[in-house]
TORKERO-472606 format. One line per field, with one value per residue: residue in one letter; x, y, z of N, C-alpha, C in turn. Coordinates in steps of 0.1 Angstrom, whole numbers. Layout:
N
type <- [a / ...] $
neast <- [X / ...] $
nnorth <- [Y / ...] $
nup <- [Z / ...] $
caeast <- [X / ...] $
canorth <- [Y / ...] $
caup <- [Z / ...] $
ceast <- [X / ...] $
cnorth <- [Y / ...] $
cup <- [Z / ...] $
END
This chain:
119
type <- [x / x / x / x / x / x / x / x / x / x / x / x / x / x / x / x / x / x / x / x / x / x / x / x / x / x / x / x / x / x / x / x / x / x / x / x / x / x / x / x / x / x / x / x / x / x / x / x / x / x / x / x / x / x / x / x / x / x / x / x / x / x / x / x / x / x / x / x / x / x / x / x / x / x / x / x / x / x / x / x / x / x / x / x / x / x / x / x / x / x / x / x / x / x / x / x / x / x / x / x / x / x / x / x / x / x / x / x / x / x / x / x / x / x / x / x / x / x / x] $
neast <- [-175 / -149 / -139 / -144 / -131 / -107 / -104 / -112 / -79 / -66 / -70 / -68 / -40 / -37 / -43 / -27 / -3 / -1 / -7 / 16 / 35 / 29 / 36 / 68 / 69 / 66 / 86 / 107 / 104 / 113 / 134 / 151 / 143 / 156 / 179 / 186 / 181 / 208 / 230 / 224 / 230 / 253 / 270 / 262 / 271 / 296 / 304 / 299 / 317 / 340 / 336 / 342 / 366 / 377 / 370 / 385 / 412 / 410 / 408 / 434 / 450 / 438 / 448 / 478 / 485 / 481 / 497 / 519 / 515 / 519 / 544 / 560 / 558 / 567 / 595 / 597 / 594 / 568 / 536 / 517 / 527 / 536 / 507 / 501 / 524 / 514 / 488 / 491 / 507 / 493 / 471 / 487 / 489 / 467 / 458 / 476 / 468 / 443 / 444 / 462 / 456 / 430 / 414 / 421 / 417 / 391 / 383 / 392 / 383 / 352 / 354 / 357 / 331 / 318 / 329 / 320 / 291 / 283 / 293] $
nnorth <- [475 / 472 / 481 / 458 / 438 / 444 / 447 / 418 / 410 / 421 / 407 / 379 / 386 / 395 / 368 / 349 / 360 / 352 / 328 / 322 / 330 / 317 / 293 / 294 / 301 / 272 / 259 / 270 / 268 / 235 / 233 / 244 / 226 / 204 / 213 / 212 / 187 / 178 / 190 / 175 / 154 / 154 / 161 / 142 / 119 / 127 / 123 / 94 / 86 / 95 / 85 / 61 / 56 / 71 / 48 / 24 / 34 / 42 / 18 / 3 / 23 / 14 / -16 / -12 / 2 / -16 / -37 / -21 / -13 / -36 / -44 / -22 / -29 / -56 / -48 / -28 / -45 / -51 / -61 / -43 / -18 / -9 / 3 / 22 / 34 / 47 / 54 / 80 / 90 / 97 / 113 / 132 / 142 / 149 / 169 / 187 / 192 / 206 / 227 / 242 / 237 / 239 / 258 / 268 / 241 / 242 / 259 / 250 / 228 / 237 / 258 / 241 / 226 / 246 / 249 / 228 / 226 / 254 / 245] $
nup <- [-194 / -201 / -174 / -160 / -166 / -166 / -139 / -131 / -142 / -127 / -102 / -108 / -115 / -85 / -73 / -86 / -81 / -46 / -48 / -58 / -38 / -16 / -24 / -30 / 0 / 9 / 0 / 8 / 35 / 31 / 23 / 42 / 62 / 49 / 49 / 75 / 86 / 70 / 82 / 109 / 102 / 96 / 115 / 136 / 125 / 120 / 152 / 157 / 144 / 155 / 181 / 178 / 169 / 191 / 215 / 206 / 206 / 238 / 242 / 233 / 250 / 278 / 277 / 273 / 296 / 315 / 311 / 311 / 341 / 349 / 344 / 352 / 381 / 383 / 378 / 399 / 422 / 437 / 428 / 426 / 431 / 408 / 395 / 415 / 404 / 379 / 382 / 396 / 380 / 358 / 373 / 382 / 353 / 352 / 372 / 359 / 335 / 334 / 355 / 339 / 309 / 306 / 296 / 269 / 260 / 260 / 245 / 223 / 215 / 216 / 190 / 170 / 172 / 166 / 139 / 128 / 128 / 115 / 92] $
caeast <- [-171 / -136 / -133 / -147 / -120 / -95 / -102 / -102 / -67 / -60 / -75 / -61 / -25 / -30 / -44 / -11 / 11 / -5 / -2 / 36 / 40 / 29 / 44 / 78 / 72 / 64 / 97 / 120 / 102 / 114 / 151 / 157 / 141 / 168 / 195 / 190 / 188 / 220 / 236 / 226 / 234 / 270 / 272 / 260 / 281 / 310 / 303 / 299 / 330 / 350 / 335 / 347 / 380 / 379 / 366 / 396 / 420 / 412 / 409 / 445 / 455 / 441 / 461 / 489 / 489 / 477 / 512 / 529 / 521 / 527 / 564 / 567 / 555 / 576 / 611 / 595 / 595 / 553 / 530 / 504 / 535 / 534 / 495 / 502 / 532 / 506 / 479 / 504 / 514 / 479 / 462 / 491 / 486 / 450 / 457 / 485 / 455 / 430 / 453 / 468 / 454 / 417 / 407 / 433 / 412 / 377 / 382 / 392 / 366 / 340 / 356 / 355 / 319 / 314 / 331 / 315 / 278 / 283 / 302] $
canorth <- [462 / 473 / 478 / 445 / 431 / 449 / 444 / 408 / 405 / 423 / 395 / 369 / 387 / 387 / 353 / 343 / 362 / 348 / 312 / 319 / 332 / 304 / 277 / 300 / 297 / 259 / 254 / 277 / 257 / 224 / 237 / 245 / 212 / 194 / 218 / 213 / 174 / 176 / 193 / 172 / 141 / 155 / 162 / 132 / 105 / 129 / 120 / 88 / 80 / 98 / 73 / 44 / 56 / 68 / 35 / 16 / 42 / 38 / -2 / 0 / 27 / 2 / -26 / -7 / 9 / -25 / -40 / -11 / -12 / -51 / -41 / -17 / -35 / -62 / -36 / -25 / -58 / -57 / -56 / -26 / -2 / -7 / 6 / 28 / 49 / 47 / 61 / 92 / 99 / 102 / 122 / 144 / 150 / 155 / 182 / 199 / 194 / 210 / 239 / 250 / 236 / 233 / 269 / 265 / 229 / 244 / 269 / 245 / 224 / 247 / 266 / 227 / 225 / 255 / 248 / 216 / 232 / 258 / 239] $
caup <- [-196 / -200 / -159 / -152 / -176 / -158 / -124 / -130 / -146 / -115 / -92 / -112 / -108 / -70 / -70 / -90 / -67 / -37 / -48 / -60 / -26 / -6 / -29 / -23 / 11 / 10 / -8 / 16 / 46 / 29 / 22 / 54 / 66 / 41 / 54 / 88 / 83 / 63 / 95 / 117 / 98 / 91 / 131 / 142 / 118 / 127 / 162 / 158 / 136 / 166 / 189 / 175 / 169 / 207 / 221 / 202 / 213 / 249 / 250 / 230 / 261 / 289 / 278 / 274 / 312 / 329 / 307 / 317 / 354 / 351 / 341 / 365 / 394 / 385 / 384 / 415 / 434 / 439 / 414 / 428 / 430 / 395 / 393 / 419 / 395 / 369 / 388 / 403 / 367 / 354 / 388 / 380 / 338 / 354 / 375 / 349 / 321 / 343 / 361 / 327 / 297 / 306 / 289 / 254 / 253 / 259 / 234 / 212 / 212 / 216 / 182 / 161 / 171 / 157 / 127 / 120 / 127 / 104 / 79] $
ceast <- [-155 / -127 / -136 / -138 / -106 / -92 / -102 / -93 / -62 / -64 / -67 / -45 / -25 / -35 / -31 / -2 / 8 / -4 / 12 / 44 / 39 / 37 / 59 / 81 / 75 / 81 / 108 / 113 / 112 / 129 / 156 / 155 / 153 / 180 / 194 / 191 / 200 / 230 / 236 / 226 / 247 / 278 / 269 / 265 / 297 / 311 / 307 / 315 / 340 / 349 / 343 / 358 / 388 / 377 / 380 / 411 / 419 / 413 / 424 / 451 / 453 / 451 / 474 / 493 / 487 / 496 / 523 / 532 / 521 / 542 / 567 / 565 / 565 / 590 / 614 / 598 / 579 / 546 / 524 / 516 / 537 / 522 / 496 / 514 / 522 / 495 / 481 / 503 / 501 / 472 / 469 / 490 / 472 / 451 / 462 / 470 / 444 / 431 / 455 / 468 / 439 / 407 / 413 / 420 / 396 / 374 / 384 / 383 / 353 / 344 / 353 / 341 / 315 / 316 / 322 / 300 / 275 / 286 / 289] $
cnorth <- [461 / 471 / 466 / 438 / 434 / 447 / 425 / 402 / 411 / 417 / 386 / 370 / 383 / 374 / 347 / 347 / 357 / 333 / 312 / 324 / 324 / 291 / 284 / 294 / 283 / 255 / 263 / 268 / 243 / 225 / 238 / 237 / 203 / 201 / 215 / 197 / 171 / 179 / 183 / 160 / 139 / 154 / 146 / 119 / 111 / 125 / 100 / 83 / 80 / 94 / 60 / 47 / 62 / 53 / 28 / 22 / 37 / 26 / 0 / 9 / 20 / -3 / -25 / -1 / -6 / -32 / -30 / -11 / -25 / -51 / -36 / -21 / -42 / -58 / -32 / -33 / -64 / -47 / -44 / -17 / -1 / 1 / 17 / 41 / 53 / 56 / 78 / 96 / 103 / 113 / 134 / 151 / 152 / 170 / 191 / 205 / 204 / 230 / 248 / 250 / 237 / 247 / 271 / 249 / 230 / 254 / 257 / 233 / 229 / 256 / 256 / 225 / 234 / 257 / 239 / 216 / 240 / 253 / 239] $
cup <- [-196 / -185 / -155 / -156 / -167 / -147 / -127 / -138 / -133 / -105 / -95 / -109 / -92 / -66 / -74 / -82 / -53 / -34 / -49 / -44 / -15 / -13 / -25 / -9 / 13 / 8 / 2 / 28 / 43 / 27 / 35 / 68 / 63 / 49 / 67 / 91 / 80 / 75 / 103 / 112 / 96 / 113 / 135 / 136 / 120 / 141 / 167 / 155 / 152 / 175 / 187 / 174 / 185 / 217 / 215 / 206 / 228 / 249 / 246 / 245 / 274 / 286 / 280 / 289 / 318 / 323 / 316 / 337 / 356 / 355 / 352 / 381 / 395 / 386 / 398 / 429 / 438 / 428 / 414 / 429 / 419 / 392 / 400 / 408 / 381 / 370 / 391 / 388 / 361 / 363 / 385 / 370 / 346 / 357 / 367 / 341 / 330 / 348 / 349 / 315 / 295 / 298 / 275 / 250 / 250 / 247 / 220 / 208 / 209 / 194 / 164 / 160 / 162 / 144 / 117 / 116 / 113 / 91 / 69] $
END
């Protein structure tokens, strides 16, 4: 009577550690559900934010270049040689940016991503 007593407390333990081991698991599944939501809810409202503050950025940089080659057309004498030095000055930060900055700016982007992932 004594072994039957014994073997099941020892059933009953691995039935209890067998349940605490699946609710465990259940509960590290759902953590790393929330954490991986949380990520990509911090990622994706950082994204956004830096949209809108991009989008209002460029419209303020249009108006500012079409003004700009307004002016300078008119200094010029016609207005498209205005759009034209505007054009020139941009094609050339293009190529600078491209030639000599374009591995300094991939890194650094690539390094923010990574920060903001992990974060």
């Amino acid at each position: 009577m004594i072994k039957t007593e014994a073997m099941e407390d020892n059933e009953n333990m691995i039935e209890s550690l067998i349940k605490r081991a699946a609710e465990y698991g259940k509960t590290s599944f759902e953590l790393v559900k929330l954490k991986t939501l949380d990520k990509t809810a911090d990622v994706v409202s950082t994204c956004i934010t830096h949209s809108v503050v991009i989008v209002f950025f460029l419209s303020f940089m249009l108006f500012l270049n079409f003004g700009l080659a307004l002016w300078l057309g008119e200094i010029l004498g016609k207005t498209y040689y205005g759009f034209f030095v505007i054009a020139a000055f941009y094609g050339f930060t293009g190529i600078f940016i491209h030639l000599v900055m374009h591995k300094w700016i991939k890194k650094l982007v690539r390094n923010n991503f990574i920060k903001q992932v992990l974060k």
